[in-house]
N, C-alpha and C positions, 0 to 999 in steps of 0.2 A: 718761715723761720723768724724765729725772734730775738736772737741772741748777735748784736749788731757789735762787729770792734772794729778799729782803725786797725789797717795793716801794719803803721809805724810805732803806736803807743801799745796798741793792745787793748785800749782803754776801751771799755764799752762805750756806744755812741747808739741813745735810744731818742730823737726827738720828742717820740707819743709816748714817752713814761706820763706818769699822771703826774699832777702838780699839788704842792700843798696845799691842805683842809681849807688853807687859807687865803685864798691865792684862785683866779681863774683868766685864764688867754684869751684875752680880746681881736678877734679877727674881721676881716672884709669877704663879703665876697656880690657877686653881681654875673645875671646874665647878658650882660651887656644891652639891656631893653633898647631898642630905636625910639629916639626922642623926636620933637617937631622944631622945624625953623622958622621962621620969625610970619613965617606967611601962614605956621601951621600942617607944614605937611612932612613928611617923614624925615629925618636925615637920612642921609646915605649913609651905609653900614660901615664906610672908610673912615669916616668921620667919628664917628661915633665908638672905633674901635683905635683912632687916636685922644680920643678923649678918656675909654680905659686907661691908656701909658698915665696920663696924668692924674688919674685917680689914686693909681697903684705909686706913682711916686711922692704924694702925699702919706698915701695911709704911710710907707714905709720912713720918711722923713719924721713921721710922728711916732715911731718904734711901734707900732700895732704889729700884732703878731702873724698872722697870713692875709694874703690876698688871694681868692678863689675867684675860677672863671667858669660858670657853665656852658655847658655842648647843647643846641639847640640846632635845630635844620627846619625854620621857621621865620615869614619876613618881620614879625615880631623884635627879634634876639639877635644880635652881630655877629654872635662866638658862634663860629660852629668848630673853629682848630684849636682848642685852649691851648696847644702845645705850641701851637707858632704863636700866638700871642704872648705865653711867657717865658718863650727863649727871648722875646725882644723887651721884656719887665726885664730880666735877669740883666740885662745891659742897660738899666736903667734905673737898678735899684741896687742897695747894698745888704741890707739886713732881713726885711721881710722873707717871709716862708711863700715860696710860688706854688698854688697848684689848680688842681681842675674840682667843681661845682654844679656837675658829677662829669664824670667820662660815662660817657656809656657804651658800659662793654659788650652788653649783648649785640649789638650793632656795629661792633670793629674786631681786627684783628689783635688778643690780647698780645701777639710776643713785640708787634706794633707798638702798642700802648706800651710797652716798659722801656722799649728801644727809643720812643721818641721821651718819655718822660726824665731815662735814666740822661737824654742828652741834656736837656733841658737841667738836671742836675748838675752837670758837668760846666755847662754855660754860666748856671748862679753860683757858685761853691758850694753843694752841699745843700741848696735849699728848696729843692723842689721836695713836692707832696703830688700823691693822687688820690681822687677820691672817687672810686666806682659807685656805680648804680646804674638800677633799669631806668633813670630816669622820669620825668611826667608827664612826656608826650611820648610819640611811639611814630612822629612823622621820618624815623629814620631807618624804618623799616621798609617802607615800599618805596625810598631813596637808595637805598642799596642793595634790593632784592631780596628782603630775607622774609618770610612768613610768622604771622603775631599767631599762625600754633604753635608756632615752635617758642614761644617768649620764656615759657620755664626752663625747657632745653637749652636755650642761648645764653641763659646768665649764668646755669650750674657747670656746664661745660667749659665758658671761659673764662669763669671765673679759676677754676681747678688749673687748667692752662697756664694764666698768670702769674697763680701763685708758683709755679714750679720755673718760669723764666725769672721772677722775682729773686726765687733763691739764686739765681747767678751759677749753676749748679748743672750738667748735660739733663735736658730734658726727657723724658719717659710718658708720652703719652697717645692714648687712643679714644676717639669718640666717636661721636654721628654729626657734628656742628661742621668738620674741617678733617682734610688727613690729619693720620697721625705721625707725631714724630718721636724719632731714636736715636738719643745718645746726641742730641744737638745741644748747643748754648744760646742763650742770646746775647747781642753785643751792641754797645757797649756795655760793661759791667760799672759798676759805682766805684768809688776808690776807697769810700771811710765808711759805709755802711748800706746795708742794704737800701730800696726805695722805700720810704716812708709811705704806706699804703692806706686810706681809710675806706670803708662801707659805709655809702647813705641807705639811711632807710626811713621808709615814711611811717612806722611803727606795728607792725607786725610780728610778732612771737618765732616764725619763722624764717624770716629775714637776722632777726636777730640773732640768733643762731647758728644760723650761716656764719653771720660772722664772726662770731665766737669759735666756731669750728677753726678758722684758719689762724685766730689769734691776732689779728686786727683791731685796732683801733674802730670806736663808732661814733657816725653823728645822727644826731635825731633832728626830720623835719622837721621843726614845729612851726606850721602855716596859719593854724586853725585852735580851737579849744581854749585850753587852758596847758601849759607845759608841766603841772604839779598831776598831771593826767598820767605823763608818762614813767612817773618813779617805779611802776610794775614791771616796764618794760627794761628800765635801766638796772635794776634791782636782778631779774632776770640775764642781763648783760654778763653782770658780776658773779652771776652763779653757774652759768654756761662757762667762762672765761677759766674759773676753777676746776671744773670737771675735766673740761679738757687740756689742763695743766701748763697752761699759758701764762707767763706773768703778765700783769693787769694793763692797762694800754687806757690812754686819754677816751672818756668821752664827752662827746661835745653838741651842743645843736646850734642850729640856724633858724634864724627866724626874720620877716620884714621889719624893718624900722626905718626912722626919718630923728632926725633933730633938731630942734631950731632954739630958740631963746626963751622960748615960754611952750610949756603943752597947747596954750589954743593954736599960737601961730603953728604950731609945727600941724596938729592936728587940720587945720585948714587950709595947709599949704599940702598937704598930702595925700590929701581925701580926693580931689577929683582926681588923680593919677592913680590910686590904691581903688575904685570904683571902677574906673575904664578898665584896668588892666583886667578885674575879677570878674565885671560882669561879660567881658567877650569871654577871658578861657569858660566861666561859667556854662556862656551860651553853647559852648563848644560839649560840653560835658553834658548839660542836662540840668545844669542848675536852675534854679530860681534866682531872680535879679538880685543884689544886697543890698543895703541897707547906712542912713547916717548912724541907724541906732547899732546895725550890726558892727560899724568899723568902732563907734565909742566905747562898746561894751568890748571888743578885743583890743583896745587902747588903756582899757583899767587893769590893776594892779594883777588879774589875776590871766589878763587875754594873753594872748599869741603876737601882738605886735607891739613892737616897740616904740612908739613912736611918743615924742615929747618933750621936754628939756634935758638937760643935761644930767643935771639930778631925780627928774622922771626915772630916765634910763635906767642910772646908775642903782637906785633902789630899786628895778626890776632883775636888773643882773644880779645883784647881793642875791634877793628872794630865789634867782634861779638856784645858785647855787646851794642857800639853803636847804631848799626843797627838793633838787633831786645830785647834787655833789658833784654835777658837772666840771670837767677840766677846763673847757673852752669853750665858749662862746665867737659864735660869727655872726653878726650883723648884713642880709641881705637888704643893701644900702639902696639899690637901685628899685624903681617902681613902673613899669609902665613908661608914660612920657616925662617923668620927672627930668626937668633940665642940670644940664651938667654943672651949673656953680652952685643951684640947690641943693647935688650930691656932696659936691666941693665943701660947702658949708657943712654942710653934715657932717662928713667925715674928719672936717677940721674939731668940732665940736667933741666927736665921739671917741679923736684921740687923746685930744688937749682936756676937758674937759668932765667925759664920762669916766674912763682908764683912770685916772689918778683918784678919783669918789670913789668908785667900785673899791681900790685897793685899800681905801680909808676904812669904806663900812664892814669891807670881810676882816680887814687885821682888826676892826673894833667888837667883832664876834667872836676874837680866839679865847679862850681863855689866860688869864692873867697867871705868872708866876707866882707859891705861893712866896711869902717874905720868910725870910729865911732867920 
């Protein structure tokens, strides 16, 4: 469903409408990475996931627009309950949008996922988000029992599930993932609009679709390449979106970044933390080692990672939007062992001083009134 009103006004209430031409949503998000202590060796995941609280009440003191937390089940990553971590944002922040950086659904129960998210609504006023996906790793499969033949079956099936506890509406459904159910609801229900729902996808023509199907909001990973790679896919978004007779919904991507005071410093404050991090999942993958030349070349105007001054940023965000009309932009702020005041800085930086450039250069690309 996409036709979102308050029970008291009547008034529609869509958070993911798109935003003007001119105009694009600056957000946070972060796996909660384990960083190292002074002697060099892991923090503990308690720690580490009290230092998200103070991340997330930065970004929101700076007005930035969400905070995203991803689900990992790896000693890598802190978050494996995004939902208990922002029920306890939500008592900690005022304005920012809470949500998860992906859920992953194939590996939980979806009427779960809206029962614990719609609470986690209920807890912020109104400001939670979800964002499903299969995720990047798959260690939460032989953690919960479930089989990687079955990984197409487990995300078409609960995905369809969700969407129909979403609607707040008695459920009607049957499959092979889980029994079925008849004529049930899920509870709690939301008070002023539905759950604000997104799809990650790492770019795919049939992911996309997917989520056009149910009228969703999308984000694009962008980890890798070049992001003006994706306008096929986004373009495709928008033509899917109309076939199936949806009105139009935010999209948005994510991408790594760092910022410091000058592109070298930030570029060499980031580099051994943006290497360690890539060359283990690498090793994990099958990769080939990476590169100073590879992280500089996705550091320029045209790569995948943000990282650099303030005004670096800021004219890569502009160019984003240019190039492919994105609504929002998230900033994956966290890296590897990157330490927490380096994030601090960062994120100081990226509200105070990226956000306000960004808005200078896109309102100085609208066109001008003519004089009358």
């Amino acid at each position: 469903m996409t036709n979102e009103m308050t029970e008291e006004t009547n008034v529609p209430v869509n958070p993911t409408a798109p935003v003007a031409a001119d105009q694009i949503l600056l957000g946070l998000n972060t796996f909660g990475d384990i960083g190292l202590d002074e002697q060099g060796q892991p923090l503990p995941a308690a720690q580490v996931l009290r230092q998200l609280l103070e991340q997330a009440e930065l970004a929101d003191a700076l007005g930035l627009q969400s905070f995203g937390v991803g689900e990992h089940h790896r000693a890598d990553f802190a978050v494996s309950a995004p939902e208990v971590f922002l029920a306890a944002a939500a008592a900690r922040t005022e304005r920012i949008r809470l949500g998860s950086a992906v859920t992953v659904l194939s590996s939980d129960d979806p009427i779960r996922v809206f029962q614990r998210f719609s609470t986690v609504d209920a807890l912020s006023d109104g400001r939670a988000e979800v964002m499903l996906g299969r995720g990047s790793f798959i260690e939460s499969f032989p953690l919960f029992g479930l089989d990687l033949d079955d990984y197409e079956l487990l995300f078409e099936e609960k995905l369809e599930l969700f969407d129909q506890a979403r609607s707040q509406k008695p459920m009607h459904w049957e499959g092979r993932s889980r029994p079925g159910i008849s004529g049930l609801k899920a509870y709690p229900t939301l008070e002023k609009h539905l759950l604000p729902t997104w799809i990650g996808v790492g770019g795919t023509p049939e992911s996309v679709i997917r989520c056009a199907h149910y009228g969703y909001p999308i984000i694009f990973a962008i980890i890798g390449g070049q992001p003006r790679a994706f306008a096929p896919l986004v373009e495709l978004y928008r033509e899917a979106m109309s076939k199936y007779g949806h009105p139009m919904q935010q999209i948005a991507t994510h991408s790594p970044g760092y910022l410091a005071q000058t592109d070298q410093q930030a570029r060499d404050e980031f580099f051994p933390h943006w290497i360690l991090s890539r060359n283990k999942i690498g090793a994990e993958r099958g990769w080939g080692p990476g590169s100073r030349a590879d992280f500089e070349e996705m550091c320029g105007p045209e790569g995948a990672l943000y990282v650099g001054s303030p005004e670096t940023v800021a004219q890569k965000i502009a160019l984003l939007k240019r190039n492919l009309g994105v609504d929002r932009f998230d900033l994956k702020y966290s890296n590897g062992t990157l330490p927490h005041q380096a994030m601090m800085r960062s994120i100081e930086l990226f509200g105070s001083q990226v956000a306000p450039r960004v808005a200078e250069l896109l309102a100085a690309d609208s066109p001008r009134p003519e004089p009358k």
